[in-house]
matplotlib code that plots the C-alpha trace (Angstrom):
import matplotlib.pyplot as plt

x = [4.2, 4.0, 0.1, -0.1, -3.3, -4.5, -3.4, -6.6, -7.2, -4.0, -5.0, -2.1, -2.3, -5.9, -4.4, -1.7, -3.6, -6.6, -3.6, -2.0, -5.8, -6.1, -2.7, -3.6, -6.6, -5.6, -2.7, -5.3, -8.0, -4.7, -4.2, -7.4, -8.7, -5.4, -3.5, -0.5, -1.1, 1.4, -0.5, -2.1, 1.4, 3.1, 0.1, 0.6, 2.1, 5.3, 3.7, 0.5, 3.6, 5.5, 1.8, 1.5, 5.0, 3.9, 0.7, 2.4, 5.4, 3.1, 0.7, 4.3, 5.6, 2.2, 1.9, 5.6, 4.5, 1.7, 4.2, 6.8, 3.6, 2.2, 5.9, 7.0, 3.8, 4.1, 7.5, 6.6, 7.5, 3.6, 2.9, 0.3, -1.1]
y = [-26.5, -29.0, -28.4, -27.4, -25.2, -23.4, -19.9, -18.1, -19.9, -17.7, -14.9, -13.2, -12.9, -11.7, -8.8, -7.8, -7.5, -5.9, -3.5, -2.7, -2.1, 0.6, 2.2, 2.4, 3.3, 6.3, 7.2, 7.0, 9.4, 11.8, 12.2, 11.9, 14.9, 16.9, 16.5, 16.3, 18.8, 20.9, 23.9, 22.9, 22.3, 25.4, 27.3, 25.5, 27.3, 25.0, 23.6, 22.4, 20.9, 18.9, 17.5, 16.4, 14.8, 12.9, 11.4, 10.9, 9.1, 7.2, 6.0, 4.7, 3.0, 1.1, -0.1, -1.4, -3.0, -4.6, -5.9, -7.5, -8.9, -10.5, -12.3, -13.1, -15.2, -16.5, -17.8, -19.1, -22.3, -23.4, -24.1, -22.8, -24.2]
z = [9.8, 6.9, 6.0, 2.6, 1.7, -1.0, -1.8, -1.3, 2.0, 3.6, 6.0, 5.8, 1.7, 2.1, 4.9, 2.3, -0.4, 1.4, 2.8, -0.7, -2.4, 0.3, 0.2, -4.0, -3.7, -1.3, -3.5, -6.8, -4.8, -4.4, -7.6, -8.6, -6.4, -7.9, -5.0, -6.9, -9.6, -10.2, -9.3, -6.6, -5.0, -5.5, -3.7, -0.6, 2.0, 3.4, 6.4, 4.0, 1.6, 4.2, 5.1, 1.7, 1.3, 4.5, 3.5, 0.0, 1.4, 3.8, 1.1, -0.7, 2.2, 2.9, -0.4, 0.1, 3.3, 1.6, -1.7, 1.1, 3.0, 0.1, -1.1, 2.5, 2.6, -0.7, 0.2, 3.3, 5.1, 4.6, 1.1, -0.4, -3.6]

ax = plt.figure().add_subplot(projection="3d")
ax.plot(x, y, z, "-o")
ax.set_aspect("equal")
plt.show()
C-alpha cells in the first residue's frame, strides 16, 4: 500500500464526511424544530426525556464517529495528496 492518490479520490473520506453532514444536520433539525428548547423539555413526561437524551447522545456520538473516520484516513498508511 504505497499508491499515493489524491485526497478527494478516498472512499472512506467521502463516507465520513457524508456520515458527519448527516449526524449535523440531524442535530441542526433538533434544534431547529425546538427540540431542545427549554420549554419543550420540561413538558416531557420522563419516558419522552430519556428518548430525547438518546437520539441527542446518538446524534453526538455519530458525529464523533465521523471526526475519528475522517483523521484515521487522513493519517493513513496510503497517502493522499
Amino acid at each position: 500500500m504505497n499508491e499515493t492518490k489524491k485526497w478527494y479520490q478516498s472512499t472512506s473520506l467521502w463516507g465520513g464526511v457524508v456520515a458527519l453532514l448527516a449526524s449535523l444536520f440531524s442535530a441542526i433539525n433538533m434544534i431547529w424544530s425546538g427540540a431542545v428548547d427549554t420549554e419543550v423539555i420540561e413538558q416531557l413526561q420522563s419516558e419522552q426525556l430519556v428518548e430525547a437524551i438518546e437520539v441527542v447522545i446518538a446524534s453526538a456520538v455519530a458525529v464523533v464517529g465521523s471526526i475519528v473516520a475522517i483523521i484515521g484516513r487522513l493519517k493513513a498508511k496510503d497517502k493522499i495528496e
